[in-house]
Structure formats: C-alpha cells, structure tokens
VEXROPA-142504 format. One line per 4 residues: number of its first residue (from 0); their letters; for each residue x, y, z of N, C-alpha, C. Coordinates in steps of 0.1 Angstrom, whole numbers. Layout:
residues N
NUM	A	X/Y/Z/X/Y/Z/X/Y/Z  ...
END
This chain:
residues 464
0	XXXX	-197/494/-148/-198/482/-156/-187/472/-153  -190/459/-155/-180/450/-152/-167/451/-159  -159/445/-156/-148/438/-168/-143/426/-163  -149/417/-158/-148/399/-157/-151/397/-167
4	XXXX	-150/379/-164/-153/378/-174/-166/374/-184  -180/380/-171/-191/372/-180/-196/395/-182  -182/399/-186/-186/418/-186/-195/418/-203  -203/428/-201/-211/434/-208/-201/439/-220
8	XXXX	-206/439/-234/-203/445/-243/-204/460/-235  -190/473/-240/-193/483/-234/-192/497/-245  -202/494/-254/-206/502/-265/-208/512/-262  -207/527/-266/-211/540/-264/-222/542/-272
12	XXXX	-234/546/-267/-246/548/-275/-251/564/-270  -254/572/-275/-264/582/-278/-279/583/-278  -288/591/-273/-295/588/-269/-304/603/-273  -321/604/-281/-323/618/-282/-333/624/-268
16	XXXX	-332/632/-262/-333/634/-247/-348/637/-254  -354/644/-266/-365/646/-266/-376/633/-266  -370/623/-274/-378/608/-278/-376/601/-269  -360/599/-266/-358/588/-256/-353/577/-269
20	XXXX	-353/583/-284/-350/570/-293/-336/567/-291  -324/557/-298/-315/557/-296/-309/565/-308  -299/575/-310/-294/582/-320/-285/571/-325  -274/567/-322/-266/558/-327/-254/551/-314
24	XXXX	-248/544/-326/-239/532/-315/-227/534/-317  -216/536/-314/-202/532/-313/-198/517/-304  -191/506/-314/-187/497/-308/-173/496/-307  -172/496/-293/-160/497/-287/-153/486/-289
28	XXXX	-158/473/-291/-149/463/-299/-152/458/-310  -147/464/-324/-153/458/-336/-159/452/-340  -170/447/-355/-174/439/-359/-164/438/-368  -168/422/-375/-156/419/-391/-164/432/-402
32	XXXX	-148/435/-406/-144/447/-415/-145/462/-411  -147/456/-397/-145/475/-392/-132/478/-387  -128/490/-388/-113/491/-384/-113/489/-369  -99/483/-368/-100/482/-359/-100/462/-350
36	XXXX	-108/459/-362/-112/444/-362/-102/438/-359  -89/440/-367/-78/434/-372/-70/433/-355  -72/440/-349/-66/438/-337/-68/426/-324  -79/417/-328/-84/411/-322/-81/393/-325
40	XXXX	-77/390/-322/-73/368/-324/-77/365/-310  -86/354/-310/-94/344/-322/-103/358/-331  -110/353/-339/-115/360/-346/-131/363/-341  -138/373/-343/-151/373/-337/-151/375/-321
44	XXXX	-145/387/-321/-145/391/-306/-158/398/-300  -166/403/-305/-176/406/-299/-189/395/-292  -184/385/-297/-192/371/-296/-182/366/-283  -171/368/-279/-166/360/-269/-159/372/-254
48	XXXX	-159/383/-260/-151/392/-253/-160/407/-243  -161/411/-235/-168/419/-229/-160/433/-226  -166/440/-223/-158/452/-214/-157/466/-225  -147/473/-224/-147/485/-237/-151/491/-232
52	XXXX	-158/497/-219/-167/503/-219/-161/521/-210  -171/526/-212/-167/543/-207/-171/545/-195  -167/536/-183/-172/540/-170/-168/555/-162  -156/559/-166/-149/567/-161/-157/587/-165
56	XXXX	-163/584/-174/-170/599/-177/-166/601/-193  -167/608/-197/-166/617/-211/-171/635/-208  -162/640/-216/-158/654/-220/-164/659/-233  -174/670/-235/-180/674/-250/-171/690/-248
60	XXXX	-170/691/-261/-166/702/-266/-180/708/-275  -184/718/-270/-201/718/-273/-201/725/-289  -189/733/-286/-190/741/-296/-188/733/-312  -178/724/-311/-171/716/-325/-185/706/-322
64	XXXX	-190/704/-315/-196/688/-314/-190/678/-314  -175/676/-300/-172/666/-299/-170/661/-288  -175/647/-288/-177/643/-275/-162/635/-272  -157/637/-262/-143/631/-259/-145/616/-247
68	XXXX	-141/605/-254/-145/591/-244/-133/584/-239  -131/584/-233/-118/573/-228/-126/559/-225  -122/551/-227/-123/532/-225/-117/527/-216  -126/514/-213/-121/510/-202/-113/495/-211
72	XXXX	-104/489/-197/-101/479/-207/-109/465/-213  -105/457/-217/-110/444/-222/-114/432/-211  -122/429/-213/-125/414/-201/-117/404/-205  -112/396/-199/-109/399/-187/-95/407/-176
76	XXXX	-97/420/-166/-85/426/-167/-76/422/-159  -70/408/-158/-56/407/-154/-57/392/-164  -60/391/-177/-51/379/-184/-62/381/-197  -53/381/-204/-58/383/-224/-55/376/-234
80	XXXX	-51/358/-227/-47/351/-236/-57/344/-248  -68/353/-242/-81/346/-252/-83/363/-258  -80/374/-260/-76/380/-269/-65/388/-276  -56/383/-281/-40/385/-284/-50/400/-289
84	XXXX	-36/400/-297/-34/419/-300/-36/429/-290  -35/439/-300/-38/457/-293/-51/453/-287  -62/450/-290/-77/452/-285/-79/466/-285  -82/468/-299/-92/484/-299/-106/480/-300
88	XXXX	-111/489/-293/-107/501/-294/-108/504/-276  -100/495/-269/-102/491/-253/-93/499/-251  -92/505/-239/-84/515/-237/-74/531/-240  -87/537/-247/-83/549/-257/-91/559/-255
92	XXXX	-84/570/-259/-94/579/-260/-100/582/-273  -114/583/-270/-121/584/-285/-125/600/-287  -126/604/-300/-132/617/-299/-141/614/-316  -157/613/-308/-163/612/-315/-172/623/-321
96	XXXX	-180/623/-331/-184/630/-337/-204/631/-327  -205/636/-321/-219/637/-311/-228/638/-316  -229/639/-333/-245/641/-338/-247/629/-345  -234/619/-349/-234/609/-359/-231/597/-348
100	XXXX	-214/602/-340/-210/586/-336/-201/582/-341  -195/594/-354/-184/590/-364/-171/592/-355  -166/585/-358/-150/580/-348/-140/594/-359  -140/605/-352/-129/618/-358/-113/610/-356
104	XXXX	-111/606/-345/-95/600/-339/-97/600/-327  -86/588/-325/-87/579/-311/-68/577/-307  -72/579/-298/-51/570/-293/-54/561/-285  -45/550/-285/-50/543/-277/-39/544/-263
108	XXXX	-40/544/-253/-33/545/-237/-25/537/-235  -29/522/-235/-25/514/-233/-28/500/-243  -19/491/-248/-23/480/-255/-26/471/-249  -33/464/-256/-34/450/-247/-31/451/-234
112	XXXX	-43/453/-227/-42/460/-209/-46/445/-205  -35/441/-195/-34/431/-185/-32/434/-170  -36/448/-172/-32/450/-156/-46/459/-149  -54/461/-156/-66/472/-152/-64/486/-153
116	XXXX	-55/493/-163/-46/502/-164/-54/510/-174  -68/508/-174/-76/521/-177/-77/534/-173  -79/542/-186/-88/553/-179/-92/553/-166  -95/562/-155/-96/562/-145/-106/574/-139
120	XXXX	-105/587/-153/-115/594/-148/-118/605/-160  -126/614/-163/-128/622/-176/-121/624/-183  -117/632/-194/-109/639/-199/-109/657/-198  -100/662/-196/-105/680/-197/-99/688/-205
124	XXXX	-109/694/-210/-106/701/-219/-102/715/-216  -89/721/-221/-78/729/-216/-77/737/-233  -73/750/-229/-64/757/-239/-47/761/-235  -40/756/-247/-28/756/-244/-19/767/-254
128	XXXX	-4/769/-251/4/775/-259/13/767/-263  12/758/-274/24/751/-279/31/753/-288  39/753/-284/52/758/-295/49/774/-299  47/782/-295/44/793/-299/26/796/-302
132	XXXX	16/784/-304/5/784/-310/-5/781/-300  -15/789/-303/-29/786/-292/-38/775/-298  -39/766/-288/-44/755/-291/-52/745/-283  -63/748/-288/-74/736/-277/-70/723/-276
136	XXXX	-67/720/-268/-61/707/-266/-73/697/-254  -68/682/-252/-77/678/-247/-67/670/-238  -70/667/-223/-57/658/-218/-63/650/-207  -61/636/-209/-62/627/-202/-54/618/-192
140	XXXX	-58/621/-180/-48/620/-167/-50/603/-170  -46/597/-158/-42/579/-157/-35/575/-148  -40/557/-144/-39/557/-131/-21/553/-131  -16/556/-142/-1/552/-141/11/563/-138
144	XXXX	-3/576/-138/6/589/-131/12/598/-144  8/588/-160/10/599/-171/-1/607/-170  0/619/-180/-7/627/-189/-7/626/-203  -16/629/-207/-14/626/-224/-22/638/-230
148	XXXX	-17/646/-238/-22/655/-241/-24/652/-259  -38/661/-263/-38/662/-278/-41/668/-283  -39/679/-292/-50/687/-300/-63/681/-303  -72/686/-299/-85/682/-295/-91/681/-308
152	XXXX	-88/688/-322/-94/690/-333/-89/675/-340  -78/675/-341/-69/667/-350/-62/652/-343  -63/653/-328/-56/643/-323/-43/641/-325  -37/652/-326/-21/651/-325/-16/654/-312
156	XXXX	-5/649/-303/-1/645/-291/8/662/-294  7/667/-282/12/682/-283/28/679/-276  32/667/-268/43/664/-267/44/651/-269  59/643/-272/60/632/-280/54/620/-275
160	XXXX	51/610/-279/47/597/-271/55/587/-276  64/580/-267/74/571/-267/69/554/-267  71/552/-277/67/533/-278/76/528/-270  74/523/-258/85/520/-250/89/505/-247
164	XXXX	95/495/-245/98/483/-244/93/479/-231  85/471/-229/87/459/-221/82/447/-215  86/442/-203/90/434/-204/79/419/-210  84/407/-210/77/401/-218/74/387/-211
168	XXXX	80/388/-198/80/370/-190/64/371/-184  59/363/-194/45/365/-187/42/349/-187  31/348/-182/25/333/-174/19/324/-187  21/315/-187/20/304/-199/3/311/-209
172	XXXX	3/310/-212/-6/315/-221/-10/330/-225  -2/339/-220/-1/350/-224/6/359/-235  3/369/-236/11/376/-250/8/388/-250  21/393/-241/18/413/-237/21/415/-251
176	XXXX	20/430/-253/24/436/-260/39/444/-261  45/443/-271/62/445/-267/66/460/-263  53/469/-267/57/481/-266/47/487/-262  45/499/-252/35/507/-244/41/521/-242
180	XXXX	29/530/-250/32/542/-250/30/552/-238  44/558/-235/49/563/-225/50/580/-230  41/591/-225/48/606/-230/61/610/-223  63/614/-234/78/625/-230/78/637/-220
184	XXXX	63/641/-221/60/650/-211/41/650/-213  42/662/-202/42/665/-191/52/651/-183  59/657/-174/66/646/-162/60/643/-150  56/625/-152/43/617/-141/45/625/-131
188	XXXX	33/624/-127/31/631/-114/31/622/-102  36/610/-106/37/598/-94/50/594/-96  57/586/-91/70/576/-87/66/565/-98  73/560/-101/70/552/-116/76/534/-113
192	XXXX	84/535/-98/84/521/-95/85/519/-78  87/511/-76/84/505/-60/99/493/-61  111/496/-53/121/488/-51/126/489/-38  136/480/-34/140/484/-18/140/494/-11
196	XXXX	147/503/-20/154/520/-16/140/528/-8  127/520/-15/110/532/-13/108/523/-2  109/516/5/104/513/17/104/523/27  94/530/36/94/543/43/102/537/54
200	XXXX	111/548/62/115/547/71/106/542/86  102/543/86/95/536/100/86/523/97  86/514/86/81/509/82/83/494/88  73/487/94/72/480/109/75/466/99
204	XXXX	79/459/105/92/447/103/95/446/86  101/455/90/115/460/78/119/447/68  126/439/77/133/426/72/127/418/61  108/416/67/102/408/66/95/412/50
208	XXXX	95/425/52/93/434/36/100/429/30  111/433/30/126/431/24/126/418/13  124/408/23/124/390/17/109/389/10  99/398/14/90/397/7/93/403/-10
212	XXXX	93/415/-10/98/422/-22/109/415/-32  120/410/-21/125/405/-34/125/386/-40  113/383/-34/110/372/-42/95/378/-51  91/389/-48/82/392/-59/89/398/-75
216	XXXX	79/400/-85/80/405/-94/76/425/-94  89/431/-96/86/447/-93/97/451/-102  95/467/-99/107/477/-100/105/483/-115  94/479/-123/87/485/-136/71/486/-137
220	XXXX	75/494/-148/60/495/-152/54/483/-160  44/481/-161/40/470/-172/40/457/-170  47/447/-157/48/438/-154/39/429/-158  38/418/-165/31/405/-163/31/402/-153
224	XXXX	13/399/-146/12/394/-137/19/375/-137  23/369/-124/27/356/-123/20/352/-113  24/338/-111/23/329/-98/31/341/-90  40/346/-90/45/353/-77/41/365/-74
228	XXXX	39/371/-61/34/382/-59/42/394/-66  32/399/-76/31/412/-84/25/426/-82  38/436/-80/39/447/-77/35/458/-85  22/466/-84/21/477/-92/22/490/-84
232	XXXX	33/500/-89/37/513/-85/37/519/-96  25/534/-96/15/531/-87/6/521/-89  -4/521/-76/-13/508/-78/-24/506/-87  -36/496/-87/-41/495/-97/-53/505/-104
236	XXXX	-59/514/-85/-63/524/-86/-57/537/-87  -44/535/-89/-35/550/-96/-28/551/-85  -22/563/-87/-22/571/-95/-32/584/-94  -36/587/-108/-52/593/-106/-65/582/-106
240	XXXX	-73/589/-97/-85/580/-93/-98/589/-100  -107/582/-95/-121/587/-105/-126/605/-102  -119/609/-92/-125/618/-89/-120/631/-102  -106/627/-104/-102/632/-118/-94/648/-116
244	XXXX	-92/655/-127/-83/667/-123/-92/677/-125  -86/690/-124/-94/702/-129/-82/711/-137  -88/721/-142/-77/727/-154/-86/744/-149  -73/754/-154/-74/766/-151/-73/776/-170
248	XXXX	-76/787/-165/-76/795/-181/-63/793/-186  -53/797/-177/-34/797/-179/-34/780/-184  -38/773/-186/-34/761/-190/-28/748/-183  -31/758/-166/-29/746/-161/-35/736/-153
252	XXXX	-30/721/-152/-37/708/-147/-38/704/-134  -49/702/-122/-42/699/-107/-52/685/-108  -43/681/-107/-45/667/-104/-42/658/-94  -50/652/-83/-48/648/-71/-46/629/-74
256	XXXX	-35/623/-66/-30/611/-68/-28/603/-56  -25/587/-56/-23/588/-46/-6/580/-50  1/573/-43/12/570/-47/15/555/-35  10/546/-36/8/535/-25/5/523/-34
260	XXXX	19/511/-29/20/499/-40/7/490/-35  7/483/-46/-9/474/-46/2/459/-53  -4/451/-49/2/431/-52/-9/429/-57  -6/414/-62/-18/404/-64/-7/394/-77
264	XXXX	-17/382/-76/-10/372/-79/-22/364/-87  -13/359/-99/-25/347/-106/-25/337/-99  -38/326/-97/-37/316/-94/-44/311/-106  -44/295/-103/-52/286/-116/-69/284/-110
268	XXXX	-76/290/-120/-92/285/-118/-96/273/-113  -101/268/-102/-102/257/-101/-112/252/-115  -107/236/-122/-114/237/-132/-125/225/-128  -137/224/-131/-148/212/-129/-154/208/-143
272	XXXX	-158/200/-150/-156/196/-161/-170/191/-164  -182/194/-151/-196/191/-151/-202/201/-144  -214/200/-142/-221/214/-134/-223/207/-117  -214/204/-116/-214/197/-103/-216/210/-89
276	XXXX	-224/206/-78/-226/215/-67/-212/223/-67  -213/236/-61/-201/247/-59/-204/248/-41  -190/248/-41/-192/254/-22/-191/265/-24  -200/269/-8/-201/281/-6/-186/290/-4
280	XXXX	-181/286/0/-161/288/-3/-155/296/-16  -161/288/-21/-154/289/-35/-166/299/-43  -174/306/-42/-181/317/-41/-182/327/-40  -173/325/-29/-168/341/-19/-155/340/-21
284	XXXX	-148/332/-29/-135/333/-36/-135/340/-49  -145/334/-55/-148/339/-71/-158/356/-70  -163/357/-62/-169/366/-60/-167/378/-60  -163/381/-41/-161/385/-34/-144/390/-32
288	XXXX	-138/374/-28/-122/378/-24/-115/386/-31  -118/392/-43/-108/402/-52/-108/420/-46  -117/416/-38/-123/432/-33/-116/431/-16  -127/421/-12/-130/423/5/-115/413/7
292	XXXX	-113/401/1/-99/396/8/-103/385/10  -93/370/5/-97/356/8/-100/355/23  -94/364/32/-103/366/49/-115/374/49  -115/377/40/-133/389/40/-123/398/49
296	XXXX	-112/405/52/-107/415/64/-105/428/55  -113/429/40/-109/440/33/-95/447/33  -96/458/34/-76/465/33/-81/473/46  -67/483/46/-65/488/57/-76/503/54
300	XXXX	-75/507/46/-82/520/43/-96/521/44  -102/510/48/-112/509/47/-124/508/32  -114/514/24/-122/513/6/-130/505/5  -123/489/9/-132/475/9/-129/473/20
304	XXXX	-143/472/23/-144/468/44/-140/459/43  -141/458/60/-141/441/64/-152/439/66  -155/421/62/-172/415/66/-168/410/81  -160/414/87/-161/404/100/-174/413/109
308	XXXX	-180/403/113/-193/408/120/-200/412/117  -206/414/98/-215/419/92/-231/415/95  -228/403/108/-240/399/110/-243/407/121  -239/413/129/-243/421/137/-247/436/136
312	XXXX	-245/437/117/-247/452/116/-255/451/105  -260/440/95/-269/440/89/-280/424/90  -289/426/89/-301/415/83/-298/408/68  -300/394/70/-298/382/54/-304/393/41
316	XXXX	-318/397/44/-325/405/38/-313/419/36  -312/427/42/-304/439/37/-293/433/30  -283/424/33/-270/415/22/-273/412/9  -284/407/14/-292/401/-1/-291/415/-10
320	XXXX	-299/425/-10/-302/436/-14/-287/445/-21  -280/445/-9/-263/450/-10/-255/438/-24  -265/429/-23/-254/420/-37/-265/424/-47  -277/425/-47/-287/425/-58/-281/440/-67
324	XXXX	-281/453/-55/-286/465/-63/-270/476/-63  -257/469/-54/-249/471/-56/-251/491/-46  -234/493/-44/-236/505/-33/-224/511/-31  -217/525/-36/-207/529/-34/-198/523/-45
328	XXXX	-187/520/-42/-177/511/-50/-183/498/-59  -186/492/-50/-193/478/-46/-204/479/-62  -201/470/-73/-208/469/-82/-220/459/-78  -232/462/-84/-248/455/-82/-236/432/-86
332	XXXX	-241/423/-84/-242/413/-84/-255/404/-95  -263/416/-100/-275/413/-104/-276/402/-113  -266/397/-119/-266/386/-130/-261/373/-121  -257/374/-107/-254/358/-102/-269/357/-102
336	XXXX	-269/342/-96/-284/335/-95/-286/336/-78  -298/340/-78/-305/343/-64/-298/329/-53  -298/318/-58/-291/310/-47/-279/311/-47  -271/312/-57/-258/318/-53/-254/325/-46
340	XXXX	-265/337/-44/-265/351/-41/-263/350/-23  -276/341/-21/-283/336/-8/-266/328/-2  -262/322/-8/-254/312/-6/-239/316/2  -241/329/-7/-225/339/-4/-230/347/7
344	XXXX	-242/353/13/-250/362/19/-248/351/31  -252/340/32/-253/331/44/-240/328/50  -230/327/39/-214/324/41/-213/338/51  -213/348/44/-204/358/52/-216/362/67
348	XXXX	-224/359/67/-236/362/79/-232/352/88  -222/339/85/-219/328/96/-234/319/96  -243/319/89/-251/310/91/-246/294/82  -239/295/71/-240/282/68/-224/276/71
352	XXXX	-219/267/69/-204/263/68/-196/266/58  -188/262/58/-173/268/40/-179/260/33  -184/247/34/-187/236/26/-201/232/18  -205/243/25/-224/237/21/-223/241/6
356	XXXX	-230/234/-4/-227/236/-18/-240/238/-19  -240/244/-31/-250/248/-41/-249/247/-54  -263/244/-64/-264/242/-76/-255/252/-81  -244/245/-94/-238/257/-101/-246/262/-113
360	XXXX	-250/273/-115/-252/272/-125/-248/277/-135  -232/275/-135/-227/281/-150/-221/267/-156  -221/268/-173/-220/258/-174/-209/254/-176  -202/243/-176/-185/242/-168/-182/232/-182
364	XXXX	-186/233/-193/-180/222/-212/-169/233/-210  -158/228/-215/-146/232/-219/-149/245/-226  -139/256/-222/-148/269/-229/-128/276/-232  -125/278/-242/-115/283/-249/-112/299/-244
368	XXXX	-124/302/-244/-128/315/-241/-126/319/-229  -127/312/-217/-123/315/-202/-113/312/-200  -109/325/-189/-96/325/-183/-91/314/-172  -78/307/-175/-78/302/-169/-74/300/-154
372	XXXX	-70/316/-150/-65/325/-143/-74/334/-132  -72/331/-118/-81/345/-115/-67/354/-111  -69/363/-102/-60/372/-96/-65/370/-77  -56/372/-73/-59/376/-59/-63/385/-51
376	XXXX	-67/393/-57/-73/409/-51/-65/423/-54  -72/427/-48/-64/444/-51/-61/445/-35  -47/446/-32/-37/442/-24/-34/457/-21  -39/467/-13/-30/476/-5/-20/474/-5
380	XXXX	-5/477/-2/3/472/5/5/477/17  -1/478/34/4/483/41/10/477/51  16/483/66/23/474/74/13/468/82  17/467/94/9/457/108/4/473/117
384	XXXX	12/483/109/8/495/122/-3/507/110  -7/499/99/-17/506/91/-14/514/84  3/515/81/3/528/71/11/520/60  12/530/46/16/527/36/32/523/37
388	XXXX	36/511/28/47/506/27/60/514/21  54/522/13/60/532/8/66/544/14  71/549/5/80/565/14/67/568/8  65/583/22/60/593/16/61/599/3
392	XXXX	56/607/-6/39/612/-2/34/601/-5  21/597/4/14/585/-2/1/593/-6  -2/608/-6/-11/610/-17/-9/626/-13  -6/635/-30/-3/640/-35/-11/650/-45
396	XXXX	-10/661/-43/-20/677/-53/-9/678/-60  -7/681/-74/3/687/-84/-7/693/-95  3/703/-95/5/710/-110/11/715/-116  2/708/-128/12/710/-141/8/719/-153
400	XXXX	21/725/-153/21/730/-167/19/725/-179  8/727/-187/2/720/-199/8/730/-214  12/742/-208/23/743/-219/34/742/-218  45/738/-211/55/737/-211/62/721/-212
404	XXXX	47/715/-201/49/697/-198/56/700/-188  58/711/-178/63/711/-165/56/711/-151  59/705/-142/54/704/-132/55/721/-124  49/724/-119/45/738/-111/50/735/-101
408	XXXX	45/726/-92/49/721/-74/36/708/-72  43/702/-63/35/686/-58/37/689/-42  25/690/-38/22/687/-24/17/676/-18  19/672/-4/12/662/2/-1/666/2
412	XXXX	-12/654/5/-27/657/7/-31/648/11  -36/655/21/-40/645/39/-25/644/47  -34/634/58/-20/636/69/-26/621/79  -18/619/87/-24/609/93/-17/616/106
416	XXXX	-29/620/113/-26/632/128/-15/620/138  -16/609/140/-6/601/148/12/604/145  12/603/127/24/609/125/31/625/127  20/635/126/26/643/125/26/648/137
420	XXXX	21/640/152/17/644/163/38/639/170  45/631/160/56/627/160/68/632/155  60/643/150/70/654/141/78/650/127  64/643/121/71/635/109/61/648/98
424	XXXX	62/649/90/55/659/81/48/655/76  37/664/74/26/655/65/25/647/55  21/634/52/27/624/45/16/625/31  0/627/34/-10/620/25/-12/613/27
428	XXXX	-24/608/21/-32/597/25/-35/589/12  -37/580/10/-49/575/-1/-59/581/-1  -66/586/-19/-78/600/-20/-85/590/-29  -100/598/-29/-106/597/-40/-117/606/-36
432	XXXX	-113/615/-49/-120/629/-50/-115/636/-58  -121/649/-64/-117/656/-72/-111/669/-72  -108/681/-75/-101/695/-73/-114/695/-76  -118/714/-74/-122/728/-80/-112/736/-76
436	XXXX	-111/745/-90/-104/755/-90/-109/766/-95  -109/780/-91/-117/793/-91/-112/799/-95  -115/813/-98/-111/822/-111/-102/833/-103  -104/826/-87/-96/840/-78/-82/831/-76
440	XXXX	-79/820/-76/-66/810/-78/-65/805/-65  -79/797/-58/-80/787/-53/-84/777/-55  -80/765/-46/-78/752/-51/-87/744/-42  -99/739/-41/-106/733/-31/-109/716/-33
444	XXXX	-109/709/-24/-105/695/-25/-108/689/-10  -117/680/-9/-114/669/2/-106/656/0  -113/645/-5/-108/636/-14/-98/624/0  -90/634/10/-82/623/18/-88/618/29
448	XXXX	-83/605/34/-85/599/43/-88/603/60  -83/615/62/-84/620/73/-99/629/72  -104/630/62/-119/638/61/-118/654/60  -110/657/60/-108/669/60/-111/680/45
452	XXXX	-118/689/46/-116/701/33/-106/706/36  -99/708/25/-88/720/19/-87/729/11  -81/742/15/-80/748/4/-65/751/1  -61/756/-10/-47/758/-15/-45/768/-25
456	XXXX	-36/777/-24/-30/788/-35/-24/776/-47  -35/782/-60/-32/779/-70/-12/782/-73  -14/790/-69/3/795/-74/10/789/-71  12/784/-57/22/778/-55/18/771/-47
460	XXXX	9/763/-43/2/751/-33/8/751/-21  5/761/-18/0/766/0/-13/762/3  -9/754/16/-22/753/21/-27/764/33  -38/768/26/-48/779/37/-55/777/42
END
C-alpha cells in the first residue's frame, strides 16, 4: 500500500474465511472520540490523512487469540506538517484481540515518522527468561537496527525504552517530535550513524565524499529532512528489511541487515494554481524519480533499475501494464489516469519529448492538506566503482540474545568476489530475505547480492 500522498486509509480488517463477510475493523487513524484521536492537528484526520497501514505482515499467537500488527507510517512519509502530533496509531505495534478487533495494547516505534522509519517486517513470537521468569514475549526488529521486545500478554517492554531527544532544525513547516523511543537493549544490530571516520578505505574519490558529507545534514538518528542532502545510517530500507528475522526455542533472534547510508533532500512542489497541462517531465519526476532516479539510472544494486533502453527490452503495451498492475518492489500505479500513465510510458520509451504535456487531472485549488515538499529519492550512497560508501559490513547475520539483550556474534553476509579476489574479507552485500533456523542449529539464508545460499552454525555463525 501506498504512503503518498493521495495513500489509502490503512485499516486492519478481519475477514470470516467461511462467508467471506467482514468480521470487524480496526482504524489505524482514529475517528473523533476514539483514543488516540487526540494525537492528530488539524482536526478530522481520517478525512485528510492516508497510510497506517500493515504492509509488513502480522504475527498470531493462536493459542491467546492474539493477533500481533505493526503499522506503517502516516502519508505523507518524508513531511507531517499537515499532521502535527504522535499520529497513532501509525507506526506501532498493535496486539489485537482476533475474534473482536479489540485493541489489548499497542507501543508506538516511532512518533511522528518523517523519515519512512516503519516497521519493516513481522513481528516474532519468542519465549524468553527475564529476570529470572518465563515469559512469552513478542519482538519487533526495525529498519533503524533496534529491537523492541514485550510481554506479549500485557505489553510491557522486557528491557527499558528510553525517550530520547532530538534533534529539532527541521524545514519551515514542520514539527518533529522532541523525543523518540530508543531500547536500552537488546544492542542495534547496525551502526547507528554515518560521519567521516565510516568512509571505507578504498573508497574512490575520497575528497569529493568528504566535501560532500560535510555540507550535508548527518551523524544522528532522527534527522529532519532539509534543502540539504540528508543522511540516513542505517538507510531508509534498514537496517532490517522485509524479509525479517527468525527466532529459536533458546530465545534467540537472527536477524539479517544491511548497514549502507541512503540521502535525499526536500525540494518545493512545483505549485500551479489551475489544472493547467502537466509535462511529461514533471510526471516522471512526481512519479517515478523517487525510486528509478531524476536520470531514470536507478541505484547501483540494481533494487530500482535503470530505464535506460527500456525500449529495447519492452513494448508501450507491456509498460503500460508494468504501471497498471505493479511487479516485485514496484507498487501497481492503478489510481493515475490512463493518459498520465501513457504519458510517463512514452517519456521513458523515448517516443515523446520532456515537454509534451498532458491534461492534469488533479485538481491544483489551494489544498492545506498537501505537502508542500517532495523528497528526492531513495539515494544508495555508493562510489563511481559500485560499492558502498561505508566501512564494511555493508550487510550483516546477528544474533541476539533475547534474554539477556546480548548480542551472540555479527557476521558478514554476502561478498563481492572482486574484493575478496584482493584479499580484502568478506564485506556483505545489501539483502532482502529472510533466515530459517532448524531444530539441529542451522541457519539457512540467501537474501545477498551475490545470489548465493548459505548456511551457518547457529552457535557461533560459521559459515558451512
């Protein structure tokens, strides 16, 4: 589901598999006098605000009948000046009641998310030893490299959770939240900032980093995005990614990450003040460029290709279809209008010019409610020679001890054969994929960029 800004209310509904009737609704952004309401200025946010929703999976505990939801964040996710507050119940984990819908308890992850700093993948359900006591607990990994653990019955945090400060210089119409809860443990299983020192050693024109980085905004968590290029370590896809962790009987968590900084920058919407024709330009700006790149040259990883030459590898008809019904990463387009659709299809196919316009049809009256901000994409950071900007590991297997909140051991995962053919160690890759873990204490995982299966000793992450 989306989270722009024209994103879908992202309600959790229930459903009876024998009728097909709807059982009931949870709304992830309140009506007036529901709790929760209070978190939301202007008033009547379900009428102006989208998103909430549970893309990432949910966790049932079959036996209690409770279904465990994590949220995604609020539309739109890089600027919230059109909804101040916390925004609950956006970004939390819910643990609802599965026969009713009755909300048991919720925490929320993150407040007021201006960065995309959702949930990222299920929740799992674990039995732990805390403090001396056996205890079902429920813990939710994130793409910021925490864990958050809770007694699954009651929602109490099995280790402390720190309201943490920061910072607050954000772009004229904004209003972070002054404090974002940080656990005391488990200990991230990622690097928690990106500053000169993490530049990797072989990292191809050094200098030019250098003067880049330090006219950006970095070196924390939680940054307000600005006009200047803004650093997220880890990036905006984590951290942990959708593929998500696995958990063992001993209580413990393997969770695969990657650790590679991501930029991006506000710019101002261009504003038009009538429904006047749109270029095709500005289409594949609003569209498109946040993914594939204001050059369509995607990133280096390939995640979001490049369109260069997409006319040689598909038909107007197959594009069309790839914006209609959506493919892999790549969300469906289904709500633009078929000429729009045709318009952006013809842009990137090289049939029409940057300039040819088309009817707009959204309606452009002063709207309070729209951002007046976009972002500039989800920014890899890598060099000219394709690899990550960062020191090694740039993606990483850990585990953790879920009774203690200690890490076990963090290995690399993946390799890029050029470096280690140089006698540099295996570094990691960027992943997205998931563990299994077996009852004999192996650990099996593809997930990295070199394509490869793995397998690993639970005990101490050897790779076999």
């Amino acid at each position: 589901m989306a989270e722009e800004e024209n994103a879908l209310l992202g309600d959790i509904r229930a459903f009876n598999v024998y009728t097909g009737n709807l059982a009931w609704t949870f709304k992830t952004i309140p009506e007036p006098n529901q709790p929760g309401y209070e978190t939301w200025s202007p008033a009547n946010p379900r009428e102006r605000i989208g998103g909430a929703n549970s893309w990432a999976g949910m966790a049932i505990d079959r036996k209690r009948g409770i279904v465990y939801v994590p949220t995604g964040s609020a539309a739109y996710d890089f600027f919230g000046g059109n909804r101040k507050g916390d925004n609950l119940y956006a970004n939390c984990l819910l643990a609802l009641d599965a026969s009713s819908g009755k909300l048991l308890w919720h925490y929320q992850l993150v407040h007021h998310d201006i960065w995309d700093r959702d949930p990222s993948a299920p929740p799992n359900l674990v039995t732990v030893i805390n403090k001396g006591v056996k205890t079902d607990a429920v813990a939710q990994i994130t793409k910021q490299g925490y864990v958050f653990v809770f007694d699954r019955v009651i929602g109490k945090p099995l280790f402390e959770i720190l309201e943490t400060k920061t910072r607050q210089d954000a772009i004229k119409g904004e209003y972070p939240s002054p404090t974002q809860p940080v656990p005391s443990k488990p200990t991230p299983f990622t690097r928690q900032s990106f500053t000169e020192k993490d530049f990797n050693p072989f990292v191809a024109d050094r200098d030019s980093m250098v003067k880049l980085l330090r006219a950006a905004r970095h070196g924390s968590a939680y940054i307000p995005l600005g006009r200047e290029m803004t650093i997220f370590f880890p990036g905006t896809d984590g951290g942990a990614q959708w593929g998500g962790a696995a958990t063992d009987e001993e209580g413990t968590l393997y969770v695969p990450a990657k650790q590679i900084p991501v930029y991006t920058t506000l710019v101002d919407v261009e504003k038009r003040t009538t429904n006047a024709p749109v270029t095709s330009t500005a289409l594949f700006i609003s569209r498109c460029a946040p993914c594939h790149g204001a050059d369509g040259k995607g990133n280096h990883d390939g995640s979001y290709p490049s369109l260069a030459n997409i006319d040689k590898k598909y038909s107007q008809a197959q594009v069309l279809q790839l914006l209609e019904k959506g493919r892999g990463m790549m969300r469906s387009f289904s709500h633009v209008s078929l000429e729009e659709k045709t318009a952006i299809v013809n842009y990137v196919l090289n049939k029409t010019g940057a300039s040819t316009q088309v009817n707009n049809t959204e309606p452009q009256e002063e709207n309070p409610d729209k951002s007046p901000y976009q972002h500039t994409g989800y920014n890899r950071w890598y060099d000219r020679n394709g690899f990550p900007v960062s020191s090694p590991p740039w993606g990483t297997l850990t585990a953790i001890d879920l009774n203690s909140g200690e890490q076990k051991w963090q290995v690399p995962l993946g390799e890029y054969e050029s470096l280690t053919k140089k006698g540099i160690p295996p570094t990691g890759t960027d992943n997205y994929g998931g563990p299994l873990v077996t009852s004999s204490g192996l650990i099996f995982i593809a997930a990295s960029r070199d394509a490869k299966f793995r397998a690993f000793d639970k005990v101490n992450g050897k790779i076999l």
